[in-house]
C-alpha positions as CSV (number, residue, x, y, z in Angstrom):
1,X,21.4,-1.8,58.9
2,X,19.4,1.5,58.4
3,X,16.8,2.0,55.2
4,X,17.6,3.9,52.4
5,X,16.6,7.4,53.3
6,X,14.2,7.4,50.1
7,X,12.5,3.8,51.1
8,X,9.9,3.6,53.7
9,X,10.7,1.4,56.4
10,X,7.4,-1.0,55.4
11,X,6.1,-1.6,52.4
12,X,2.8,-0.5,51.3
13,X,-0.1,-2.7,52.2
14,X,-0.1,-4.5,48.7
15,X,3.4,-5.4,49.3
16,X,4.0,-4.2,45.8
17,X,7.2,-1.5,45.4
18,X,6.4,1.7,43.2
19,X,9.5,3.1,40.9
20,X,9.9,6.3,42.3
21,X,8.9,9.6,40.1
22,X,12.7,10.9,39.2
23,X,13.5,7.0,38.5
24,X,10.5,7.0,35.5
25,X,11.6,10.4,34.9
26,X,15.1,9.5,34.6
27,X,14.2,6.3,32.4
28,X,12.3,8.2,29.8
29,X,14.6,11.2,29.3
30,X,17.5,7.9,28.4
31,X,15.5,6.6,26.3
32,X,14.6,10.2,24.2
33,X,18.1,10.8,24.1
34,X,18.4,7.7,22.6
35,X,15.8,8.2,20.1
36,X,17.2,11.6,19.0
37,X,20.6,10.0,18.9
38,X,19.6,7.6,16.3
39,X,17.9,9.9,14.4
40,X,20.7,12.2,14.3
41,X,22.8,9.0,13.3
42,X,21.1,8.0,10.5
43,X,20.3,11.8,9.1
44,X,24.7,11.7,9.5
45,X,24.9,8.4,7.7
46,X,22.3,10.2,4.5
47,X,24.6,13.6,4.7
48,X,27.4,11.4,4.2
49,X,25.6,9.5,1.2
50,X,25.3,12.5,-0.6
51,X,28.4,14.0,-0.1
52,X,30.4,10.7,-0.8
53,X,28.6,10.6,-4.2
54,X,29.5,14.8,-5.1
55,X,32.7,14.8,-4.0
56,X,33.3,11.8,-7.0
57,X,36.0,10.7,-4.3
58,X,36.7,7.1,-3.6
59,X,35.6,5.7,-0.5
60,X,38.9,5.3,0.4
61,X,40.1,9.2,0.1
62,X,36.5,9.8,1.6
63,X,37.0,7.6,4.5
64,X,40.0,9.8,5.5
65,X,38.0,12.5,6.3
66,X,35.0,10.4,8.3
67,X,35.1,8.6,11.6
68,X,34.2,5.5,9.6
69,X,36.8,3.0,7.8
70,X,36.4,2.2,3.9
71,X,34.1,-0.4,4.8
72,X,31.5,0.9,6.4
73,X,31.7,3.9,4.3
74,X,31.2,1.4,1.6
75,X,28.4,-0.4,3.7
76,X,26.5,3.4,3.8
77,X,26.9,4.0,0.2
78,X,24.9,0.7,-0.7
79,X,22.1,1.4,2.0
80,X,21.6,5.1,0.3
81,X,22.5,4.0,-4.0
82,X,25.4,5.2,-3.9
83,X,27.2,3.6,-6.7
84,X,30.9,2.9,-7.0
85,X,33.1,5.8,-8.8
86,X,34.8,2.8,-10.3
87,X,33.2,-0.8,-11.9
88,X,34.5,-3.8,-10.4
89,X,37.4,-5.4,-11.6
90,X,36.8,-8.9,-10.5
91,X,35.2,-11.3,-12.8
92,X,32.8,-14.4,-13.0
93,X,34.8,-17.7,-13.7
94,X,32.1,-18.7,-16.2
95,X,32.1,-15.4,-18.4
């Protein structure tokens, strides 16, 4: 079986293995495409907030125009205030 062109045929006299340059490399350009792809999410999910709450849709008719179903819509409306265009029509047995 013949070496991987890239891998010395011996290790190093420490017997310990070094991550090549383009692998770290590699690794840390993921990882700030990750970053700026979570960023990016949650400056979406705000824009959305604040739209959903000019509009004075409902989440539903909102929903229809986002990747997102009426629940998570609703789920991004509570983690930025947005409040409900309508109050809730369920009640509390002891009122």
């Amino acid at each position: 079986m013949t070496a991987h062109p890239n891998t010395p045929d011996k290790p190093d006299a420490s017997g310990e293995w070094e991550p090549p340059q383009r692998m770290l490399d590699a690794e840390k350009a993921m990882n700030d495409a990750a970053k700026e792809a979570e960023r990016l999410r949650h400056e979406y999910r705000k824009v959305l907030a604040e739209e959903l709450e000019a509009s004075g849709l409902s989440m539903y008719r909102f929903q229809e125009h986002t990747p997102y179903t009426e629940q998570t819509i609703n789920g991004i409306a509570k983690e930025y205030g947005v409040k409900p265009k309508r109050k809730p029509t369920v009640r509390s047995i002891k009122s």
